[in-house]
C-alpha positions as CSV (number, residue, x, y, z in Angstrom):
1,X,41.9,99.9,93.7
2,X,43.9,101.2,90.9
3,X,48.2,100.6,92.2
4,X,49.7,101.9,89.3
5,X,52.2,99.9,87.7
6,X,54.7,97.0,89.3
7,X,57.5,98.0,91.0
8,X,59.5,95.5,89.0
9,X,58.8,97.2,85.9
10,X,59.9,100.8,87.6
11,X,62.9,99.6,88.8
12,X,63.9,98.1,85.5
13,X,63.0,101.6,83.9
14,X,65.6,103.3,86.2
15,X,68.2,100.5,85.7
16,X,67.9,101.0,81.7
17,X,68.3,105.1,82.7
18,X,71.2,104.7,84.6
19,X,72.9,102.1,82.4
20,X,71.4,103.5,79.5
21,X,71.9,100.2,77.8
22,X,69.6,97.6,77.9
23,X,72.1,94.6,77.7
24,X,74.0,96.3,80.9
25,X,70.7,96.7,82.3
26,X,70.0,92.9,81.5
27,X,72.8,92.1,83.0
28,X,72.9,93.9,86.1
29,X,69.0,92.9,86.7
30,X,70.5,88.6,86.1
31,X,67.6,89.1,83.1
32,X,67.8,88.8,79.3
33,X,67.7,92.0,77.3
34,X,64.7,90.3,75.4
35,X,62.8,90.3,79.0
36,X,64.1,93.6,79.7
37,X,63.0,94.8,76.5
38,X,59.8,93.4,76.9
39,X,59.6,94.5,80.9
40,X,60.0,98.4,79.6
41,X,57.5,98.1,76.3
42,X,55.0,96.8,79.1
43,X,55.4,99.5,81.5
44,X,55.3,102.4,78.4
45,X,52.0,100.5,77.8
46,X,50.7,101.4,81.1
47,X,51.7,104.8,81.0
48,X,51.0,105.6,77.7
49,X,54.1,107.1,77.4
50,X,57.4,106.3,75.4
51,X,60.6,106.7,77.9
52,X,63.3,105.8,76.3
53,X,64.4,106.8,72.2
54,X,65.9,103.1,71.1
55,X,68.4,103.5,68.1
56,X,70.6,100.6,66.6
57,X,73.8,102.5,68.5
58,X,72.4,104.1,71.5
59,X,69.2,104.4,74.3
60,X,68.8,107.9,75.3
61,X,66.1,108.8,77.5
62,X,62.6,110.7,76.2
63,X,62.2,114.1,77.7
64,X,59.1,112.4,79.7
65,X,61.7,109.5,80.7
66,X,64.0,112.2,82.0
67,X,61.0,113.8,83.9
68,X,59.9,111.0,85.4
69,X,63.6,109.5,86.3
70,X,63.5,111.3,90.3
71,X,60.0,110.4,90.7
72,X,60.6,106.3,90.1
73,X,64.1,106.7,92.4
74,X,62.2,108.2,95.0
75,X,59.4,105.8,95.0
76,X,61.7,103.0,95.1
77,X,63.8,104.7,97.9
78,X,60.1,104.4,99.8
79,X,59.8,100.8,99.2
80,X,63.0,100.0,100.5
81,X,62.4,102.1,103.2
82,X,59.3,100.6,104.2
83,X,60.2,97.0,103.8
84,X,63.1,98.2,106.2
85,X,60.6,99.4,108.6
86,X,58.4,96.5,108.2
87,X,61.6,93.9,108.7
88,X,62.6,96.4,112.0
89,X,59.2,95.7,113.9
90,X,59.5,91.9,113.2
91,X,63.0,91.6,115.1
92,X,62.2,89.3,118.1
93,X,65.2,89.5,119.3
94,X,69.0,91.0,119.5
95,X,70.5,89.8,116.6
96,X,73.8,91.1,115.7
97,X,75.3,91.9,111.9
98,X,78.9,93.1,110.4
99,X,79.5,96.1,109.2
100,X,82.6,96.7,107.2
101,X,84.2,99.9,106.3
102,X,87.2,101.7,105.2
103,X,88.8,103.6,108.1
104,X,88.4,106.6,106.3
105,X,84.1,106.4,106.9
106,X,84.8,105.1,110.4
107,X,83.0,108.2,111.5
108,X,80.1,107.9,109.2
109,X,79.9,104.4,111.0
110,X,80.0,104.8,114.2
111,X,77.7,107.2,114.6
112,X,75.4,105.0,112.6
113,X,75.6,101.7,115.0
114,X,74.7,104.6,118.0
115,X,71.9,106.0,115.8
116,X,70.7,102.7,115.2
117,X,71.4,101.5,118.9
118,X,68.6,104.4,119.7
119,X,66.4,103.2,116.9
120,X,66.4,99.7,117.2
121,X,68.0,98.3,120.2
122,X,67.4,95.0,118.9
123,X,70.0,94.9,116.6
124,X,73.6,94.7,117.3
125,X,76.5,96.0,115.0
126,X,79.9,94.4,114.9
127,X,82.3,97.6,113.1
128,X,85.0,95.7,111.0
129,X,87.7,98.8,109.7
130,X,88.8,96.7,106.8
131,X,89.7,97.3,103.1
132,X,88.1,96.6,99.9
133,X,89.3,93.1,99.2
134,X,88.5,91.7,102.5
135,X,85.1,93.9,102.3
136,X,84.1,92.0,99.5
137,X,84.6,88.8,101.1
138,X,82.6,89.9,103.9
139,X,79.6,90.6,101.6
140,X,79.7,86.6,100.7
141,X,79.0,86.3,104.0
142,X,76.0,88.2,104.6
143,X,77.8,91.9,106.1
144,X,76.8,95.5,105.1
145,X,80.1,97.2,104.1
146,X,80.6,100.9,103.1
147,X,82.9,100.8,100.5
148,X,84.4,102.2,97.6
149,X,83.8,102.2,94.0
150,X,83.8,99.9,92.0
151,X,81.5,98.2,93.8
152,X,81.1,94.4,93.0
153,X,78.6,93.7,90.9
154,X,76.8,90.8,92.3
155,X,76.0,93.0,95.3
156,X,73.1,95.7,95.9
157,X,74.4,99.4,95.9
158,X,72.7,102.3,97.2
159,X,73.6,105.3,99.4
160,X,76.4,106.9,97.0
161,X,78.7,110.0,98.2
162,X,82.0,111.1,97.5
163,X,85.4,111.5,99.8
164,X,87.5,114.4,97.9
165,X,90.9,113.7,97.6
166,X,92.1,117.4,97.1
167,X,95.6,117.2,99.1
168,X,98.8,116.1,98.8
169,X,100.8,114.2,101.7
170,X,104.7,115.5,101.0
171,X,107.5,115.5,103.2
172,X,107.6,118.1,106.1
173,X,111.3,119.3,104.5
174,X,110.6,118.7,100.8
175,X,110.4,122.4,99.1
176,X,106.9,121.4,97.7
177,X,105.4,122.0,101.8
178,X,105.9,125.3,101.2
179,X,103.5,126.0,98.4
180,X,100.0,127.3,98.7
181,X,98.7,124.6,96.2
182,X,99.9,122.1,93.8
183,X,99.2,121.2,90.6
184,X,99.1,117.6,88.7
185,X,101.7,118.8,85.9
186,X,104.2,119.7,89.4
187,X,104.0,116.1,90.1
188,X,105.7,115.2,86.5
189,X,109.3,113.5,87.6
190,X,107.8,112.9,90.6
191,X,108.0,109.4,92.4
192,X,103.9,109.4,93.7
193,X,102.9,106.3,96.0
194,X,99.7,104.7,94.9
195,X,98.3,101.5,96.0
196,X,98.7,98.4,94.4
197,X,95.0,97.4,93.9
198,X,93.6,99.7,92.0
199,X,90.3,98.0,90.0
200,X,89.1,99.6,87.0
201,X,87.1,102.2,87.3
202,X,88.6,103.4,90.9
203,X,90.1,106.8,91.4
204,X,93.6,105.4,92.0
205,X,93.3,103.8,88.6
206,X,92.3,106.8,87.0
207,X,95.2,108.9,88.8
208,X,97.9,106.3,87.4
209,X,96.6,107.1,83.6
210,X,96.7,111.0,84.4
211,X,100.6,110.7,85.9
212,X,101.8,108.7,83.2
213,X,105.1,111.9,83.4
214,X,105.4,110.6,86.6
215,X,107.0,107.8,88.3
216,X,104.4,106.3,90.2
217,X,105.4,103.8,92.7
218,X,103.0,100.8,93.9
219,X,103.0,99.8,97.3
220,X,101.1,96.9,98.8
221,X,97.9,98.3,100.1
222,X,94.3,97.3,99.9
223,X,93.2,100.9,98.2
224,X,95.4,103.0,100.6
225,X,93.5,101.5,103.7
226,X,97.2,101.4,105.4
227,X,97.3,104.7,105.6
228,X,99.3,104.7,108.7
229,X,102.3,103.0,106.1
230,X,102.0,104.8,103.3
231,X,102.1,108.3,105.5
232,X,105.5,106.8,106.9
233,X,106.6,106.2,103.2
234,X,106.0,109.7,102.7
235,X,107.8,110.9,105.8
236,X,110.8,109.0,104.4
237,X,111.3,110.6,101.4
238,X,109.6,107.7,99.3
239,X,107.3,109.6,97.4
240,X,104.4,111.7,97.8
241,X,100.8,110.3,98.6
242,X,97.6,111.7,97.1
243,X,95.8,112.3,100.7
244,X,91.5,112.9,100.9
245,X,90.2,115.1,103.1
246,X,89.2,113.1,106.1
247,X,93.1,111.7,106.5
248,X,93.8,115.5,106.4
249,X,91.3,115.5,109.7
250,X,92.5,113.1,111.3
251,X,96.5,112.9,111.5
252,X,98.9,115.3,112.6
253,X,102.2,114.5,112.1
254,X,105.6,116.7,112.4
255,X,107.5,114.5,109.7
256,X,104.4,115.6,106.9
257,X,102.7,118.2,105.5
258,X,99.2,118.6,103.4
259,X,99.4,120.7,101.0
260,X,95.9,121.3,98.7
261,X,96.3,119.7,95.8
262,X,94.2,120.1,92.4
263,X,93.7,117.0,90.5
264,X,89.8,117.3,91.1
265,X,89.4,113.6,92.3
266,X,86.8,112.0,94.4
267,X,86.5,108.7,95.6
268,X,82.7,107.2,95.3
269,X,81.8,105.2,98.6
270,X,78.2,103.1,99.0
271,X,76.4,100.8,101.0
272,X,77.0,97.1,99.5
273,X,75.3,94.0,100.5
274,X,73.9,91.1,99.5
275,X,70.1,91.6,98.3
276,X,69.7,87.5,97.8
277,X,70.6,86.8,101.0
278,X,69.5,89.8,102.9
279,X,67.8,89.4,106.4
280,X,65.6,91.5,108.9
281,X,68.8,93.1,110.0
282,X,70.4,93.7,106.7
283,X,67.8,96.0,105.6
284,X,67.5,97.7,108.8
285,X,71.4,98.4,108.8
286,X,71.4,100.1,104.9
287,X,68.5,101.5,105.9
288,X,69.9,103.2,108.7
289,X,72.9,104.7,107.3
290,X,70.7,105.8,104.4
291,X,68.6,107.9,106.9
292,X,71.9,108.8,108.4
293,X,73.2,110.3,105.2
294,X,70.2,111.8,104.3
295,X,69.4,114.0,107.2
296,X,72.9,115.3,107.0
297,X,75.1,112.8,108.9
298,X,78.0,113.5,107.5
299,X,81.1,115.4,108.3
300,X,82.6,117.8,105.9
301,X,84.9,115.1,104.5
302,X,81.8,112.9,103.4
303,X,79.2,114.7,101.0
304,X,77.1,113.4,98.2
């Protein structure tokens, strides 16, 4: 029976699309670019088609490699879903994992541990509201986190959607409550809280090189998961705090007001873990919330 081609070699064709570099794809694979090379001259082989348009200065994708592109994600979306399934029926017993996550998804996961309670009572979910720095340690030690961008690289990643951050936390008597909306230049001469940790690549750290007119303070916060602190900065005439929607949700407070806020940010969350260690459990946990988010199990704060 004729299988088509390895699912090796199509997952190293979408890692060389998304990277669109075949050393990053070498080294997010742990392969050499020879091997990857040679991985994606083997698979054109089989297919008899050329996917990617190789130049000394750049990899762009064929218009057949760009046609293609949905169908390889989708079929390795299926594989992962049915090892998932297949490592689901062979739980014996009730074996309990950690999932980490920033209080801001803490609805996202609780209604996946009682979505996976119905679907597989076998498996118990331990919910650790933590933030980024202490996710990442959790990952060394075999826990699913949902977490946000950048994720660590020697962790899998699947699952991406996005948390706008479209208001502004001000003080309930500061003139700016008042508006209808705010703009980034009204910020200039502003003191604006950020958090301290802000990796490459985050939105934080892209919001402190857009408000270099402003004077941005840093407090120390693990990617504004003490929300609860920085709020009562704000409420004390600190600063103002760049707020997403689901803290908008969730507090009410006399002392501070949200006011909408166009900077047109978004902070990227996903499901990390460790694929080189991954158990039974693992894969039915990512698995899970993947179903979760795909049949719409989000609120209105969380959409891809």
């Amino acid at each position: 029976m004729e299988t088509g081609p390895p699912l090796r070699d199509i997952a190293c064709y979408v890692i060389v699309a998304q990277q669109l570099s075949f050393s990053g794809a070498a080294t997010r694979l742990g392969m050499s670019q020879p091997a990857v090379s040679q991985t994606i001259a083997r698979l054109e082989r089989t297919l008899d088609l050329r996917l990617f348009d190789r130049s000394s200065r750049e990899v762009q994708l064929t218009e057949a490699g760009k046609l293609l592109l949905p169908h390889a994600e989708e079929l390795l979306e299926r594989a992962q879903g049915f090892a998932a399934e297949a490592a689901r029926l062979a739980i014996p017993a009730r074996e309990s994992i950690r999932l980490a996550y920033c209080p801001l998804t803490g609805t996202l996961a609780a209604r996946v541990v009682q979505w996976l309670a119905r679907r597989t009572p076998a498996i118990r979910v331990q919910l650790r509201p933590t933030g980024w720095s202490s996710a990442t340690a959790d990952l060394a030690r075999d826990a699913v986190a949902i977490m946000s961008a950048p994720f660590p690289p020697e962790f899998a990643t699947t699952g991406r959607f996005h948390i706008a951050v479209n208001h502004l936390a001000v003080p309930a008597t500061d003139p700016l409550a008042q508006a209808q909306r705010i703009s980034l230049e009204q910020l200039n001469r502003r003191t604006v809280l950020m958090p301290r940790h802000r990796p490459p690549g985050s939105v934080w750290a892209e919001l402190t090189f857009r408000l270099q007119s402003a004077n941005v303070v840093f407090h120390d916060g693990d990617e504004h998961d003490n929300w609860t602190t920085a709020l009562d900065l704000v409420a004390a005439g600190r600063g103002v705090l760049p707020a997403p929607i689901p803290l908008v949700d969730m507090v009410r407070r006399p002392d501070v007001a949200f006011v909408p806020f166009d900077a047109k940010l978004a902070m990227t969350y996903g499901i990390v873990w460790s694929s080189e260690h991954a158990t039974a459990q693992t894969l039915a946990l990512v698995q899970a919330i993947q179903d979760h988010l795909r049949t719409g199990g989000r609120s209105r704060a969380v959409a891809r």
